[in-house]
N, C-alpha and C positions, 0 to 999 in steps of 0.2 A: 027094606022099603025102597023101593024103585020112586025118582025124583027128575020128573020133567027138566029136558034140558032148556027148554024156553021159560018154563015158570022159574026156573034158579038164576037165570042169568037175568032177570031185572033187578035182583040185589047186590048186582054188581057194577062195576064202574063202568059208563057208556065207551070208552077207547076198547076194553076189553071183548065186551060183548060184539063188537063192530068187528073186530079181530077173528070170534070163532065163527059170525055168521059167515066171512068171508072165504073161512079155511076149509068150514061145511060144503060150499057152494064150489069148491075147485078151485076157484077164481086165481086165489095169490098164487105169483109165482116163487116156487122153493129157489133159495137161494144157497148157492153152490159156491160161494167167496173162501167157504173153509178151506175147501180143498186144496192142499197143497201143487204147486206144480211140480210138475213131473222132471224130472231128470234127464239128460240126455240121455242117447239112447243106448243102449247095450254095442258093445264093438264084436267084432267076431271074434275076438280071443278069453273071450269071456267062459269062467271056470267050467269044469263038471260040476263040482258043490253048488254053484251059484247054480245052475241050470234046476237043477235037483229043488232045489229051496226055494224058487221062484214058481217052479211046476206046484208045488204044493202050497205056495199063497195062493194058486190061480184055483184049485180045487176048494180050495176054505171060503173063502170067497162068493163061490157059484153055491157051495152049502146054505151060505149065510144068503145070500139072493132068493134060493127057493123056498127057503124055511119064512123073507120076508112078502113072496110074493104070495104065499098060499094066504096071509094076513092084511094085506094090502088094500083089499078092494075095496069102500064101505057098504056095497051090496051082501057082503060077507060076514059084514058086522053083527051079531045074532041081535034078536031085539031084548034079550035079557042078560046082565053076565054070564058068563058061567061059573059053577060055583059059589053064586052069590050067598051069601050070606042073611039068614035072617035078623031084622032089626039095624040093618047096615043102609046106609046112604050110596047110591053110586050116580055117576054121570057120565055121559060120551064127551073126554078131555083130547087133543090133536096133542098126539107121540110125533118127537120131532124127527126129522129123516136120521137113519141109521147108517154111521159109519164106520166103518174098519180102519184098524191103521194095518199100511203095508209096508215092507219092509224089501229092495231092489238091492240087489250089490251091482255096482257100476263100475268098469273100469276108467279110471282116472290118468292113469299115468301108463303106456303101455311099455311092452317087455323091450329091455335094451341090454345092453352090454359096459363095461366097465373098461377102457383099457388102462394099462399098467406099463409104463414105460419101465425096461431093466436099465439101468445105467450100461454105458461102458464098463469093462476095466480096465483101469490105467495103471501104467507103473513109471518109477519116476527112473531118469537116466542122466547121467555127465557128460555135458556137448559142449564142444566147444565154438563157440559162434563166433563169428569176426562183428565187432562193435561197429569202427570205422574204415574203411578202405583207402588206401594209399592218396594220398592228396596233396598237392600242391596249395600252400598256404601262402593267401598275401598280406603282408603287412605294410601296414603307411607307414614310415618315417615321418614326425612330424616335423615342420621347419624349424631351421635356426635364427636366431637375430643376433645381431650387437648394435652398440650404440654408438654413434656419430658426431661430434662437433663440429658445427657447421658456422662460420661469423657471416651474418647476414646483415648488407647496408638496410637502416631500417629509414631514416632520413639522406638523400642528394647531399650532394656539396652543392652551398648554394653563393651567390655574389651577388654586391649591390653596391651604387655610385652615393657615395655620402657626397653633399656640397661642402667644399672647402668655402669658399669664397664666391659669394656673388656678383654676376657680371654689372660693368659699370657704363652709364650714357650717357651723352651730348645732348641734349637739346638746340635743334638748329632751326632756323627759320627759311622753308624755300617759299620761291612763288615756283607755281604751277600753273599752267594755261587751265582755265575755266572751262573759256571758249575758243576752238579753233578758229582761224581767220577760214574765211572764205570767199566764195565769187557766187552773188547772187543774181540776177536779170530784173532789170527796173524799165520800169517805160520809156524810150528814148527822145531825142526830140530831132526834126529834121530827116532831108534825108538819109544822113550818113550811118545814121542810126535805126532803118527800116528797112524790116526782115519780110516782109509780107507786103509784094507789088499787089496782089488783089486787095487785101482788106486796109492795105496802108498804116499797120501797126509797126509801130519801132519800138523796138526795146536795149537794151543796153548791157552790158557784165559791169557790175561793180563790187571790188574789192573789201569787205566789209573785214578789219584786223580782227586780231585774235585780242582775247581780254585772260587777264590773270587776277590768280589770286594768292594768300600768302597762308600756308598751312605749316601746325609747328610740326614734328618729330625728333624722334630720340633716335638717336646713332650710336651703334655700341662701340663702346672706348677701349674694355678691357674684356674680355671674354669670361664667363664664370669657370670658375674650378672647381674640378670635381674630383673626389679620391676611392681606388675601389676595394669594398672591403670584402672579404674569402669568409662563411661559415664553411668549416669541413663538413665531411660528411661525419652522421651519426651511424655506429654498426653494434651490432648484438650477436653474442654468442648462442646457439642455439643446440640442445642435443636432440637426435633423432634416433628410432628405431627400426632399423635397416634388416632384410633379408640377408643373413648368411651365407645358411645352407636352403635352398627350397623342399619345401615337401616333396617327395618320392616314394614307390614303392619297392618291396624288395620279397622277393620267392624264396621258400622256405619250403621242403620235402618233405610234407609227414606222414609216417610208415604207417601200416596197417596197424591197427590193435585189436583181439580176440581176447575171451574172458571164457570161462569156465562156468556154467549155468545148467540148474538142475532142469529137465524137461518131463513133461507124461508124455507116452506114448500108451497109444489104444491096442492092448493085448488081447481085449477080447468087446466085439463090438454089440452097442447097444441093440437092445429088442423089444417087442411088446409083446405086450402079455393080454389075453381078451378073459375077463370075466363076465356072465350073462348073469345079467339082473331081470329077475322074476315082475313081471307083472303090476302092478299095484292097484288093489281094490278100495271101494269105499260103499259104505251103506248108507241109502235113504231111505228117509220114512216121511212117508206121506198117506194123508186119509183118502179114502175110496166112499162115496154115498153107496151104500146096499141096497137101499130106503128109500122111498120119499118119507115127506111125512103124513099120518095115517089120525084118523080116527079109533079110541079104542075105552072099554069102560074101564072107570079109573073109581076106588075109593075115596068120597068126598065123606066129613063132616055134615050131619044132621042140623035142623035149625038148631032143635036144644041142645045139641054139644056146642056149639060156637056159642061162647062164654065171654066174658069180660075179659077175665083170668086167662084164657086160652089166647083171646087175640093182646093179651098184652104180653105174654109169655113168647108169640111168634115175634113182637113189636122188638122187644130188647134182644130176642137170637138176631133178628135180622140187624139191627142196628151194630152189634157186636162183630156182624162179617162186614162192615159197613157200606151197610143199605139205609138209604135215608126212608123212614116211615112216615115223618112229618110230626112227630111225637110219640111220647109213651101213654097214648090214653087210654086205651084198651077198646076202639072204635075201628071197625074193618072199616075205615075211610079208603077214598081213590091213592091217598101216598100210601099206605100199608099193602092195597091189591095191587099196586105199580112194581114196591118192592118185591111182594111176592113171584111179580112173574119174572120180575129179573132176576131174579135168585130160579126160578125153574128150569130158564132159558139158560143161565149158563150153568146146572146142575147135569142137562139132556133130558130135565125131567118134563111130563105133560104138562100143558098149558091151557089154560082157561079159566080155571076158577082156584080156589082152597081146597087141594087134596090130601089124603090122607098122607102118603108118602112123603108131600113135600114137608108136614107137620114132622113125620118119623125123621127126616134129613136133618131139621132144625133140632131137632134133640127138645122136642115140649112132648109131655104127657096130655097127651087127647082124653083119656079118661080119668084123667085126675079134675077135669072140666066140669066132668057132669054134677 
């Protein structure tokens, strides 16, 4: 029994159905993120094998391209399975794009060489080498001392006048002139005494004596004694450490000296040696889309097989790979068909609704439902 693809998908979750109108229509773009990047590129030294095994990815490949593009179109899509099956449910589910894994040898490391250094050979021999050469050696003499006694005045000889006896005096009484006498000029009287015929003044010299007076002093009688007395000098013995001999040098001959010492000597001289190292490969593997992805009919579940029992029988497989369903209630709710497609999408299985296959994957019995 042939089952509309529009009348199936309103019993499904509105994201979903949104999803295959979009996929029906062309519209979305296929995404290519799996795809591995590619490796660098092949060098020219790259093997016969490798060449060989690469040309036969490259035919497997273009196999797998024709075998997908004869399927591809959805003009091509028949309007009925084929081989459908009577009493069966089918629907047009979107096959996700188709990829190969490939498989490149690269060379990584290219061809070089190894060199090997041979040693010398040495062999040993008895030589006799000169150490030191003939030299004239100086050596210091160091100085000599002795000691010295030396007496050093450390205080003068000194002297000084002790008084014996204190000088002795008289007291006498002289007079002394005060005042000298002198001759002063007094006004005169008459002519005999007028110095000045104009103005008629006369003056006079009078004798004015001297005056005294009487002061005591002492006159010395006996003169003081004095007596002188001598400290010696004070002296000190002193030892000192006196220059001898002076410091000097003195020449001294010393002969050559040689010693007896094992040597190698190179009997046979070092060489290199070239060893060639091979190449070094490495394989990558990375996927190739063959495919887009496609329109194709896919065995669904009839309304009366989708059971209780069935959907809670896909509820615990899926929970079991852990996909969250939203519970175990045996209700194809929107977290059950959410899990479902994520478990298809990463299976490579078809997507869109409840297919048979993805039931077979889960390991539930679809006809233990009915």
């Amino acid at each position: 029994m042939l089952v509309d693809l529009n009348g199936r998908l309103k019993r499904f979750a509105q994201p979903i159905v949104l999803g295959i109108t979009i996929l029906l229509c062309g519209c979305a773009p296929v995404s290519t993120s799996n795809i591995a990047q590619l490796p660098p590129e092949y060098s020219a030294e790259e093997g016969r094998v490798s060449s060989l095994e690469s040309a036969l990815a490259d035919a497997m490949i273009e196999i797998e391209k024709m075998k997908a593009r004869s399927v591809n179109s959805e003009d091509e899509l028949p309007a009925i399975p084929q081989n459908a099956e009577t009493g069966r449910c089918y629907a047009r589910m979107l096959l996700p794009a188709a990829y190969v894994d490939r498989v490149e040898t690269r060379v990584i490391k290219d061809a070089s060489e190894r060199i090997e250094t041979v040693p010398a050979q040495l062999k040993w021999f008895d030589e006799k080498v000169l150490v030191s050469e003939e030299h004239v050696r100086l050596s210091v003499v160091p100085a000599t001392y002795k000691w010295l006694e030396e007496r050093t005045e450390v205080l003068p000889e000194q002297s000084q006048q002790v008084l014996v006896k204190a000088a002795e005096y008289d007291t006498v009484i002289e007079e002394v002139i005060d005042t000298p006498e002198e001759l002063v000029w007094r006004p005169g009287r008459g002519e005999i005494e007028k110095i000045d015929e104009e103005s008629g003044e006369i003056v006079h010299q009078q004798l004015i004596p001297a005056s005294y007076k009487k002061i005591r002093r002492q006159v010395l009688r006996a003169p003081a004694q004095y007596r002188k007395e001598v400290t010696p000098a004070v002296y000190e013995t002193l030892r000192k450490r006196v220059v001898d001999v002076p410091e000097h040098t003195i020449e001294e001959v010393v002969p050559a000296q040689y010693k007896t010492v094992k040597t190698q000597r190179e009997t046979v001289a070092a060489r290199e040696v070239r060893h060639p190292i091979p190449p070094v490969y490495k394989s990558y593997t990375y996927r190739e889309k063959v495919a887009d992805a496609r329109l194709d009919w896919r065995m669904i579940p009839c309304e009366r097989e989708i059971s209780k029992d069935l959907v809670y029988g896909l509820q615990r497989a899926l929970r079991a790979k852990g996909y969250d369903t939203g519970g175990l209630d045996g209700v194809l709710g929107k977290y059950t068909l959410a899990a479902i497609h994520d478990y298809q999408k990463s299976q490579g299985l078809a997507t869109g609704r409840l297919s048979v296959e993805v039931i077979e994957a889960l390991g539930v019995e679809l006809l233990a439902a009915q």
